[in-house]
Structures are given as structure tokens and as C-alpha cells.
N, C-alpha and C positions, 0 to 999 in steps of 0.2 A: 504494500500500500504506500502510496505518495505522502511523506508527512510534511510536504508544502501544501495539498491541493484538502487538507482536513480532513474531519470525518464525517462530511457530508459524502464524500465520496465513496469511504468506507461504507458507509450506509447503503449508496448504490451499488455496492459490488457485494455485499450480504444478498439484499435483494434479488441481482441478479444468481447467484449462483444456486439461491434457492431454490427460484424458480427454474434454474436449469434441471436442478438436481428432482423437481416434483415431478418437472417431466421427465426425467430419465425414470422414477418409482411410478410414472403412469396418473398421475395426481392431476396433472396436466396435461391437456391436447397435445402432442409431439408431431410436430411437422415443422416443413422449412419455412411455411407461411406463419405461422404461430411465432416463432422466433423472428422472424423478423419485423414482423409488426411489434414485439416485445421490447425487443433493442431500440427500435424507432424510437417506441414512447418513454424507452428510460435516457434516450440522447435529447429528446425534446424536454423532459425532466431536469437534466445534467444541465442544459441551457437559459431555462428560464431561471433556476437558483444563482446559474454563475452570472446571470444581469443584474442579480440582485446588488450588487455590491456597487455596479455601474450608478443603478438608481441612487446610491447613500452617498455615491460621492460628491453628489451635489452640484454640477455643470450647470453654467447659469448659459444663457440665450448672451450670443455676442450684442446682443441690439440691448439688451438690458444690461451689461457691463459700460458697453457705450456708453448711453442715457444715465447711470450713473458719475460715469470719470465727465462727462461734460455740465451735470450738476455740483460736482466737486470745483472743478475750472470756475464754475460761475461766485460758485459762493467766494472762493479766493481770491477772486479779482473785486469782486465788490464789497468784502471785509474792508479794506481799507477807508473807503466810504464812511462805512457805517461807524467805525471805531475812530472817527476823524473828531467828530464832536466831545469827546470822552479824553483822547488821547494826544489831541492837534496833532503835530508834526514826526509823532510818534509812531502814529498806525504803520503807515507804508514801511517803518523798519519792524516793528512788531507780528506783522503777517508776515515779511519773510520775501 
């Protein structure tokens, strides 16, 4: 077993081997078609849980990073403005 890929994986290869081994003791329909629809749905399995991780990591939309960094720009450019009455001639070195 893979101890980078976890024991999610473990878990499909229990699975699987069981269900190999039910069908070898007859428990299970044994044919090529049976097996291979088997495998299918535990690859489709294998793939939806490895997305999971994609989904947690958090990927923001480029247009919404954008739309942030140019509300950032906005606000630092007209801090100085606003911290002008408070700080006169101060602001524009206090913002940087």
C-alpha cells in the first residue's frame, strides 16, 4: 500500500479485493463484464474523493483576485486624501 496516497486508498483496495475474492467463492456474479463495470465505478470512486482536496484548496476566480488587488490600489491611492485633514503633510509619507 502507498503511504503517501493514505488510507482512503487502503480502503479501496480492501474493497476491491473482497469483492474479487466473493467472486472467486461465487458470492458474486463472475464474468468479464461484472468486473469491469466494478473497476469503473471504484476509478470513478478513486476520483471524485481525490477532487476533494482540489475543492479545500480554495482557488479563487482570476476576475475576483483582480476586482480585489484593484480595490486595494484604490483604497491606497486615496488614503492619502482622506488622512490629509488629520495628519496635513504627513499622510502621503504615512501611507507609504
Amino acid at each position: 500500500i502507498d503511504q503517501k496516497a493514505g488510507a482512503q486508498n487502503a480502503c479501496l483496495e480492501w474493497i476491491i479485493i473482497r469483492s474479487f475474492k466473493g467472486m472467486e467463492d461465487g458470492a458474486i456474479k463472475d464474468d468479464v463484464a461484472m468486473k469491469h463495470v466494478f473497476l469503473d465505478k471504484i476509478t470513478i470512486l478513486r476520483g471524485k474523493y481525490a477532487g476533494i482536496g482540489d475543492l479545500l484548496d480554495g482557488r479563487m476566480p482570476l476576475a475576483y483576485t483582480h476586482f480585489v488587488q484593484v480595490l486595494v490600489d484604490t483604497f491606497l491611492a486615496l488614503a492619502p486624501f482622506a488622512l490629509y485633514p488629520e495628519l496635513g503633510v504627513w499622510a502621503v509619507l504615512s501611507v507609504g
